[in-house]
py3Dmol code that shows the C-alpha trace and the ligand (Angstrom):
import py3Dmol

protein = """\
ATOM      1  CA  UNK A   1       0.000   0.000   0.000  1.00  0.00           C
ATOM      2  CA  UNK A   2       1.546   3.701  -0.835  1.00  0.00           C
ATOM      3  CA  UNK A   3       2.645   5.587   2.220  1.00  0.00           C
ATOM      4  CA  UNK A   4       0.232   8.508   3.275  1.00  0.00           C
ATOM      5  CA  UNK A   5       2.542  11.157   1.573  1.00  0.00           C
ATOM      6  CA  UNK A   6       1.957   9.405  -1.566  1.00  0.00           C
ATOM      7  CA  UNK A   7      -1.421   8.830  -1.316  1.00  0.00           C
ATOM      8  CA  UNK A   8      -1.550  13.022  -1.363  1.00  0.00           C
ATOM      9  CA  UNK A   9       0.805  13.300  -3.997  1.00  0.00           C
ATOM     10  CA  UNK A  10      -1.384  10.703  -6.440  1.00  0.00           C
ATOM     11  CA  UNK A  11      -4.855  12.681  -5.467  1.00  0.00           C
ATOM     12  CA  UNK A  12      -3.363  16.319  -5.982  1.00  0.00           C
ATOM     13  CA  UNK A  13      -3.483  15.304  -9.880  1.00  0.00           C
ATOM     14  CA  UNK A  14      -6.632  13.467  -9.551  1.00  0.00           C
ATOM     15  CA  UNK A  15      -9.110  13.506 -12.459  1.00  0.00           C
ATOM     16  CA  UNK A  16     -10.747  10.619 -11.670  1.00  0.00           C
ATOM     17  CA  UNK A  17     -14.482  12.584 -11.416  1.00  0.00           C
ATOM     18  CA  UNK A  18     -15.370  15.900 -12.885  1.00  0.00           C
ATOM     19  CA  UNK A  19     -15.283  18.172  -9.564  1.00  0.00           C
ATOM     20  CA  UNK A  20     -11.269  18.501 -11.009  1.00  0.00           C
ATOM     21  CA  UNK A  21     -12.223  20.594 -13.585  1.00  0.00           C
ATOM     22  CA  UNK A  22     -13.767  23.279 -11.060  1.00  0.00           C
ATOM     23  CA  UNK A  23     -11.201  22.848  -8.252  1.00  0.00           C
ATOM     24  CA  UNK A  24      -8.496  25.506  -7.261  1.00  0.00           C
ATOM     25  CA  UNK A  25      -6.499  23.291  -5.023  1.00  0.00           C
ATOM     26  CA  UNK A  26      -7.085  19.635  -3.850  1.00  0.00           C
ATOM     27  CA  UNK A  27      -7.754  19.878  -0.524  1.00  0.00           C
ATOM     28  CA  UNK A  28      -6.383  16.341   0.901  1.00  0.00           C
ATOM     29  CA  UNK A  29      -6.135  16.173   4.269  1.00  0.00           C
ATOM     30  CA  UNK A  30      -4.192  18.045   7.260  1.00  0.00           C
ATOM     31  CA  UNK A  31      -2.829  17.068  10.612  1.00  0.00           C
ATOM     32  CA  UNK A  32      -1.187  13.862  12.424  1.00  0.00           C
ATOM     33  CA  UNK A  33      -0.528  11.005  10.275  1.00  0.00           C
ATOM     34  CA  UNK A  34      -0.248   9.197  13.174  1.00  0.00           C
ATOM     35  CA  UNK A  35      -3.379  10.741  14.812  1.00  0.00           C
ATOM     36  CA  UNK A  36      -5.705   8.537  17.428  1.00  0.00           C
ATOM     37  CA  UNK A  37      -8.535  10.849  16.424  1.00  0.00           C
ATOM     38  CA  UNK A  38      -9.791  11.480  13.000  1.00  0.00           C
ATOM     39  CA  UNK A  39     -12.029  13.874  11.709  1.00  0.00           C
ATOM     40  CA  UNK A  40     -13.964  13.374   8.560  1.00  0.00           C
ATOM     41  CA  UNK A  41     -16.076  15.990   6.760  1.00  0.00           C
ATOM     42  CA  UNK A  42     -18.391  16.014   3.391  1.00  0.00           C
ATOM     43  CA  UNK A  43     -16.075  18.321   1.161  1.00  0.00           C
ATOM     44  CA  UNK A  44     -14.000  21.493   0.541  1.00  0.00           C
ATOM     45  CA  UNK A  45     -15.834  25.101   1.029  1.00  0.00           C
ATOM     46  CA  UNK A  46     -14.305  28.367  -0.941  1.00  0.00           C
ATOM     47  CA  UNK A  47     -12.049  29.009   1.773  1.00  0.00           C
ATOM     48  CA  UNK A  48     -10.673  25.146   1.292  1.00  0.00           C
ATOM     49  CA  UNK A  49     -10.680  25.406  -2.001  1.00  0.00           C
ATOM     50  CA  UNK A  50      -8.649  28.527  -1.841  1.00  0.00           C
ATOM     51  CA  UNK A  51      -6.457  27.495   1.058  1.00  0.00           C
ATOM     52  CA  UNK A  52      -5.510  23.288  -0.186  1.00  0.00           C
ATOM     53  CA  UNK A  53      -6.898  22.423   3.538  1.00  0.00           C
ATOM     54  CA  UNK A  54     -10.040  21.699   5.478  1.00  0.00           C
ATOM     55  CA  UNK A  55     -12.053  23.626   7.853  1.00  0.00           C
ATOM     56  CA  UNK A  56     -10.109  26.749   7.709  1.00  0.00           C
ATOM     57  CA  UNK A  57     -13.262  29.455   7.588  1.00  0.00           C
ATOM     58  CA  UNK A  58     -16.152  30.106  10.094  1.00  0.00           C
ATOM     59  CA  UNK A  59     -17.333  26.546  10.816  1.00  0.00           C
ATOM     60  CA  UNK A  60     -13.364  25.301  10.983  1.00  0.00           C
ATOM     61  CA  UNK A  61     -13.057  27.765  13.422  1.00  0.00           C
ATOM     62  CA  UNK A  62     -16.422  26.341  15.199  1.00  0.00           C
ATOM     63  CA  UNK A  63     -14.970  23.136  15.152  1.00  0.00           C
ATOM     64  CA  UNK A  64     -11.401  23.785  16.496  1.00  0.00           C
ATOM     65  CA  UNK A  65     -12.799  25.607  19.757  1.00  0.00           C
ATOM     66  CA  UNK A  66     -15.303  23.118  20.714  1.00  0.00           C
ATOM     67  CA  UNK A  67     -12.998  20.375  19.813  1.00  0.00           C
ATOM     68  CA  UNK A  68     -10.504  22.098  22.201  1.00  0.00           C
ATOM     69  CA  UNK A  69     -13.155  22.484  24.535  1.00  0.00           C
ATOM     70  CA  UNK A  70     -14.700  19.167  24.961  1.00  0.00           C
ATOM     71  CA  UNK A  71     -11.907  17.114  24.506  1.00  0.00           C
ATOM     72  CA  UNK A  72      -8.271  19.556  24.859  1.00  0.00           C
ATOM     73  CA  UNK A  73      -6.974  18.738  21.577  1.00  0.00           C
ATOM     74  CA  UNK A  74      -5.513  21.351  19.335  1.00  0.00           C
ATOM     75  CA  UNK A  75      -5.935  20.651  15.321  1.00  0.00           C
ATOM     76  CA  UNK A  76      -2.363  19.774  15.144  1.00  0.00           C
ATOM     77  CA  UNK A  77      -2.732  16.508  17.377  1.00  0.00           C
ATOM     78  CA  UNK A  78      -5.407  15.034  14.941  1.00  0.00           C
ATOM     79  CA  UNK A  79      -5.918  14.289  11.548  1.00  0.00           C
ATOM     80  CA  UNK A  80      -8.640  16.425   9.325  1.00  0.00           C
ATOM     81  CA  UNK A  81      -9.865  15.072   5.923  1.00  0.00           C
ATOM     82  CA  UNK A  82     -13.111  15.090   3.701  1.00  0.00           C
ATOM     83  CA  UNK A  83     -14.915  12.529   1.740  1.00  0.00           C
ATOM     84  CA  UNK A  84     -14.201  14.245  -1.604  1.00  0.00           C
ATOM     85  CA  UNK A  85     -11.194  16.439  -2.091  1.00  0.00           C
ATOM     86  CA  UNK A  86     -12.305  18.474  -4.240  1.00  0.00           C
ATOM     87  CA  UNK A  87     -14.751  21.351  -3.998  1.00  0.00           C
ATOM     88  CA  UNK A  88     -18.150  20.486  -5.530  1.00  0.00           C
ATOM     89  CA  UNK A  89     -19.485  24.103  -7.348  1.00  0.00           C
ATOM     90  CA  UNK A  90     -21.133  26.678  -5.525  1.00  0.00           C
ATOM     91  CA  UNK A  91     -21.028  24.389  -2.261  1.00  0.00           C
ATOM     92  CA  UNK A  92     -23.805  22.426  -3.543  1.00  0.00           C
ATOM     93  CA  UNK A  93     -23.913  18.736  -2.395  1.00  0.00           C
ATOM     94  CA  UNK A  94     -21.437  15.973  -3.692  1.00  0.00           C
ATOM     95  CA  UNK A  95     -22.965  13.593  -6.133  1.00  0.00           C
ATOM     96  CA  UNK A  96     -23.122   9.377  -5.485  1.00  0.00           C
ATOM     97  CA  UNK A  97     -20.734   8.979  -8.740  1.00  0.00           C
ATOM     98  CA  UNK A  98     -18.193  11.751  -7.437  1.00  0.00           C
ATOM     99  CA  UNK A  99     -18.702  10.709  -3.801  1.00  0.00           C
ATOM    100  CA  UNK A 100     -17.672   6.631  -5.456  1.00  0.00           C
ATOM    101  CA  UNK A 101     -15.093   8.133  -7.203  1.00  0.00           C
ATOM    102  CA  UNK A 102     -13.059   9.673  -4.241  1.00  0.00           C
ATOM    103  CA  UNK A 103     -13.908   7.179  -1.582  1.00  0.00           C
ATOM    104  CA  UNK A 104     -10.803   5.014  -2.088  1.00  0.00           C
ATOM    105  CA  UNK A 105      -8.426   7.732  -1.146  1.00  0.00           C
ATOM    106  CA  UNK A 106     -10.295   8.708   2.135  1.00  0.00           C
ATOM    107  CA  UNK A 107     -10.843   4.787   2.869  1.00  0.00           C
ATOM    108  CA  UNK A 108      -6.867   4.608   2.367  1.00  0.00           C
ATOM    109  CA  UNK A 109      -6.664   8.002   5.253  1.00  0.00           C
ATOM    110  CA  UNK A 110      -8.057   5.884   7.342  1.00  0.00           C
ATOM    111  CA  UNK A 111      -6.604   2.402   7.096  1.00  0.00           C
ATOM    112  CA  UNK A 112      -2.635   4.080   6.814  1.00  0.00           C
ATOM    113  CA  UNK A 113      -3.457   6.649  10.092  1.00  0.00           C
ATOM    114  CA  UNK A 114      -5.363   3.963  11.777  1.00  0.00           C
ATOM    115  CA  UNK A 115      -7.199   6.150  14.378  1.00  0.00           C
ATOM    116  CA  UNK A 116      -8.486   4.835  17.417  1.00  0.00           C
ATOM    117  CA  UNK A 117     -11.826   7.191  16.881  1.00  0.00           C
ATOM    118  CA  UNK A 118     -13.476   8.608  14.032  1.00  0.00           C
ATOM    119  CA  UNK A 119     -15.503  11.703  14.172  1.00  0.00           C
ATOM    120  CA  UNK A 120     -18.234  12.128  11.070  1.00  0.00           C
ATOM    121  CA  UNK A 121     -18.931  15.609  10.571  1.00  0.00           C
ATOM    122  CA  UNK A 122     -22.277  15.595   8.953  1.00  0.00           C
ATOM    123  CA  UNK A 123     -24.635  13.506   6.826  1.00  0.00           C
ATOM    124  CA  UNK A 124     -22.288  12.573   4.133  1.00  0.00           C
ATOM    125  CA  UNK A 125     -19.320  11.294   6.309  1.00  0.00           C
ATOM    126  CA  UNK A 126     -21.806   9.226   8.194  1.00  0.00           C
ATOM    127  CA  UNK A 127     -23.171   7.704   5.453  1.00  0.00           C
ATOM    128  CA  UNK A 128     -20.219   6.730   3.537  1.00  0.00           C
ATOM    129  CA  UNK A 129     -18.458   5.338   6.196  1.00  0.00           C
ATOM    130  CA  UNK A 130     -21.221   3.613   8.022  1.00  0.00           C
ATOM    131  CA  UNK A 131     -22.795   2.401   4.376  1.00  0.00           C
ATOM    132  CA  UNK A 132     -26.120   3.453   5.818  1.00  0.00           C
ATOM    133  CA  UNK A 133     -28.405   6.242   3.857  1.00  0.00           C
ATOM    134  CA  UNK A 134     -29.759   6.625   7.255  1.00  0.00           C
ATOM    135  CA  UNK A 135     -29.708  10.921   8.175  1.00  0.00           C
ATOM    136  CA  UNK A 136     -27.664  12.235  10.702  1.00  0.00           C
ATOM    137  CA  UNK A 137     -30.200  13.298  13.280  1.00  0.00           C
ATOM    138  CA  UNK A 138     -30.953   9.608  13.511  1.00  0.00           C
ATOM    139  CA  UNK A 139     -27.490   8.078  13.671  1.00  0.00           C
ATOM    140  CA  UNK A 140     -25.751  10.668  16.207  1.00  0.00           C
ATOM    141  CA  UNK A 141     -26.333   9.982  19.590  1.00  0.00           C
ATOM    142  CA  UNK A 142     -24.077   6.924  19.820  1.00  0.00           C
ATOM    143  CA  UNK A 143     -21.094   5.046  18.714  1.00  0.00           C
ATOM    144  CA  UNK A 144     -20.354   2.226  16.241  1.00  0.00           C
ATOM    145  CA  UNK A 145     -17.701  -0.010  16.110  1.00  0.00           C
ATOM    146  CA  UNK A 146     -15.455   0.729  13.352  1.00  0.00           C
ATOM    147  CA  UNK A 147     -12.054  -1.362  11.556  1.00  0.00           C
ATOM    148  CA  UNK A 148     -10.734  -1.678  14.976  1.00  0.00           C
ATOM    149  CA  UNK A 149     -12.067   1.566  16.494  1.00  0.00           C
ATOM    150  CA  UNK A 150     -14.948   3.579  17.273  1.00  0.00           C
ATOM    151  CA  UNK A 151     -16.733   5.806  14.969  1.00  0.00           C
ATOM    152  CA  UNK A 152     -18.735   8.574  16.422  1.00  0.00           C
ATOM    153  CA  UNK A 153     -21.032  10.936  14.181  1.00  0.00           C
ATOM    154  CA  UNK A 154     -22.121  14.382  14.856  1.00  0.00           C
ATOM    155  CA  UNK A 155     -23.295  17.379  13.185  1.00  0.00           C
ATOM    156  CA  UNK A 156     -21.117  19.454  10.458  1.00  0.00           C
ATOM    157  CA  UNK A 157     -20.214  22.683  11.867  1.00  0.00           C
ATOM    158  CA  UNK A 158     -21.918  24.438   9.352  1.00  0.00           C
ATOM    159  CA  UNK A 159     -24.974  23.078  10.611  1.00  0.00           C
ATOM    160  CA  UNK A 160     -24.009  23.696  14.249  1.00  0.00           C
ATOM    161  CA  UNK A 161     -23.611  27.926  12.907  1.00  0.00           C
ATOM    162  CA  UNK A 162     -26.821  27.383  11.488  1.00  0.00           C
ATOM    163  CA  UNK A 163     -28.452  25.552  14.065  1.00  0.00           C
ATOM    164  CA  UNK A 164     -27.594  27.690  17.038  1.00  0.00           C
ATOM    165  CA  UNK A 165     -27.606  26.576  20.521  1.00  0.00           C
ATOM    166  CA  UNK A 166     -29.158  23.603  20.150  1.00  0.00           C
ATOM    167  CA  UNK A 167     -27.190  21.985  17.759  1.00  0.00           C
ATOM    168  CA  UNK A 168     -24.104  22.860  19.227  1.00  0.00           C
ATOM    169  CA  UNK A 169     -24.839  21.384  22.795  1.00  0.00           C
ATOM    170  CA  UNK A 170     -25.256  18.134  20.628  1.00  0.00           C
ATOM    171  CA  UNK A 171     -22.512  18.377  19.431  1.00  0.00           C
ATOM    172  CA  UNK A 172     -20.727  19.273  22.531  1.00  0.00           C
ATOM    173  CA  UNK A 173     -21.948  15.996  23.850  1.00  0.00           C
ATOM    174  CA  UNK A 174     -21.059  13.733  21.093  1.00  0.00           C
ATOM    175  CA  UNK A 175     -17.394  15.156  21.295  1.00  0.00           C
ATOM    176  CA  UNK A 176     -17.653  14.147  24.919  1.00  0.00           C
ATOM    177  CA  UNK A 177     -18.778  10.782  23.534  1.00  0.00           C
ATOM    178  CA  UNK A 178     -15.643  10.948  21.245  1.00  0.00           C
ATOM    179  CA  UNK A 179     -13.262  11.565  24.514  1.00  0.00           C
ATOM    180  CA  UNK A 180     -14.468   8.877  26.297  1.00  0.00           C
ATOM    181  CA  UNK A 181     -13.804   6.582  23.540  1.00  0.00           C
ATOM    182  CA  UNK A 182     -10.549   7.711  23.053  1.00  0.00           C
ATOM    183  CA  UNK A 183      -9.586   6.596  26.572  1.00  0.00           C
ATOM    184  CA  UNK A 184     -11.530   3.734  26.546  1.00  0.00           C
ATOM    185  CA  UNK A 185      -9.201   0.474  25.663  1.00  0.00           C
ATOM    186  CA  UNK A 186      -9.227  -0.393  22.112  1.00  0.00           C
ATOM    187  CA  UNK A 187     -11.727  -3.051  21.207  1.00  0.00           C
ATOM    188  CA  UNK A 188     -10.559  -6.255  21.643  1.00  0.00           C
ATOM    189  CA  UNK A 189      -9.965  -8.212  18.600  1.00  0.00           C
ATOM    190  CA  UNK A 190     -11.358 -11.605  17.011  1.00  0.00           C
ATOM    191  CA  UNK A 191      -8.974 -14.678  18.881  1.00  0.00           C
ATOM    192  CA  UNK A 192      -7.960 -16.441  16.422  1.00  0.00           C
ATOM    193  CA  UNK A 193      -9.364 -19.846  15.684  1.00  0.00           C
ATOM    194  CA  UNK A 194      -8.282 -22.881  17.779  1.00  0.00           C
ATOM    195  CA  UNK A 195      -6.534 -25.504  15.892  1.00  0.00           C
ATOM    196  CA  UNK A 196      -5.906 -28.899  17.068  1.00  0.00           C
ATOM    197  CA  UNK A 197      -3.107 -30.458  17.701  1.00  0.00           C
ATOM    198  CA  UNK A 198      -2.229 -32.503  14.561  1.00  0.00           C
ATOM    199  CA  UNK A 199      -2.337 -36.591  15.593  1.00  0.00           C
ATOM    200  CA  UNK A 200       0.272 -38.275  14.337  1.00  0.00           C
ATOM    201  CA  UNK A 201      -1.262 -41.780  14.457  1.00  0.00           C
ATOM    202  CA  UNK A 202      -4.789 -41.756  14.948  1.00  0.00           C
ATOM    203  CA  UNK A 203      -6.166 -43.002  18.184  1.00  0.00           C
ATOM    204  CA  UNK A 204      -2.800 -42.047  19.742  1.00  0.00           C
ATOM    205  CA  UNK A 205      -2.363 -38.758  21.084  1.00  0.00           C
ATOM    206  CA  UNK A 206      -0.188 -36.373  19.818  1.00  0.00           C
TER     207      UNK A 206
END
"""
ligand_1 = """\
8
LIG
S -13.013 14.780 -5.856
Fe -11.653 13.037 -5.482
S -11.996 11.648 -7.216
Fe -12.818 13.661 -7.798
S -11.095 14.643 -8.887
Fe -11.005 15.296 -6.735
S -9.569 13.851 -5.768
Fe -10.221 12.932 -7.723
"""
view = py3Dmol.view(width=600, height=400)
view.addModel(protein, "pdb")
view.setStyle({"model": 0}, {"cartoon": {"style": "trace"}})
view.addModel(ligand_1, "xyz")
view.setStyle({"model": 1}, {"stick": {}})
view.zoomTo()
view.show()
């Protein structure tokens, strides 16, 4: 499997679905390859676009305080991508065939950074990672197990700026939920299967 840094290198001359053609920069991923928490969003804004990196206007800056406030990480100690890296036009909503498209590089963030939790930002995050079409009011509110770790979904930002008060105490308290399951052990995994002793002469044990 390519290393992380080639991974980033291979999508920033992606044309594998047309949101290239519109794109100013690729907007891969930022932060701590070797992160324990991941957070995954639906897709670059204008300022992302602009800037080649994710959550850097008004809901980025949402998401950085309360994710310093609920669980005293800076953006530096965890890693930030989307689930397509390029900016769909006019913010409108990614398509299935572009979301297809880009999944494989965001499915390769995760299994090369290995995170012990995952944070979904939103609807489309949630979706494509749990392979549910469920909505995100209905899947928040608890965790999932996920390749090894825990997945937690929440709102996007942009919804919590939106949303007021409301929205942000919920997502206050599934960031909580995110803490807790970033000290929690990680799950435990499969034993292996018991094989038996091989008997050298049958009826005599081995
Ligand atoms: S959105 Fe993803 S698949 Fe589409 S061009 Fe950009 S990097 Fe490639």
């Amino acid at each position: 499997m390519a290393t992380l840094a080639e991974l980033e290198v291979e999508a920033k001359a992606c044309t594998r679905c047309p949101l290239a053609s519109g794109r100013t920069k690729v907007v891969f991923g930022v932060g701590d390859p070797h992160a324990d928490l991941m957070l995954v969003g639906e897709g670059p804004g204008r300022d992302e676009d602009l800037a080649g990196e994710p959550f850097v206007g008004r809901s980025g800056k949402l998401l950085d305080r309360l994710v310093g406030e609920e669980m005293g990480l800076r953006r530096s100690e965890l890693y930030i991508a989307n689930v397509v890296k390029c900016r769909p036009p006019g913010n409108r909503d990614p398509r299935p065939e572009e979301i297809a498209a880009c999944r494989p590089y965001l499915e390769s963030q995760v299994d090369l950074i290995s995170p012990r939790v995952i944070v979904t930002l939103g609807k489309f995050a949630s979706q494509v990672l749990l392979d549910t079409t469920d909505g995100i009011t209905r899947l928040r509110g608890r965790t999932y197990p996920y390749r090894g770790g825990t997945l937690v979904p929440t709102f996007h930002p942009a919804a919590a700026l939106r949303g007021g008060d409301e929205v942000v105490a919920k997502m206050r308290a599934d960031l909580v939920r995110a803490k807790r399951a970033l000290n929690a052990p990680r799950p435990a995994s499969p034993a292996p299967p018991t094989v038996p002793a091989p008997t050298l002469f049958p009826g005599v044990p081995a």
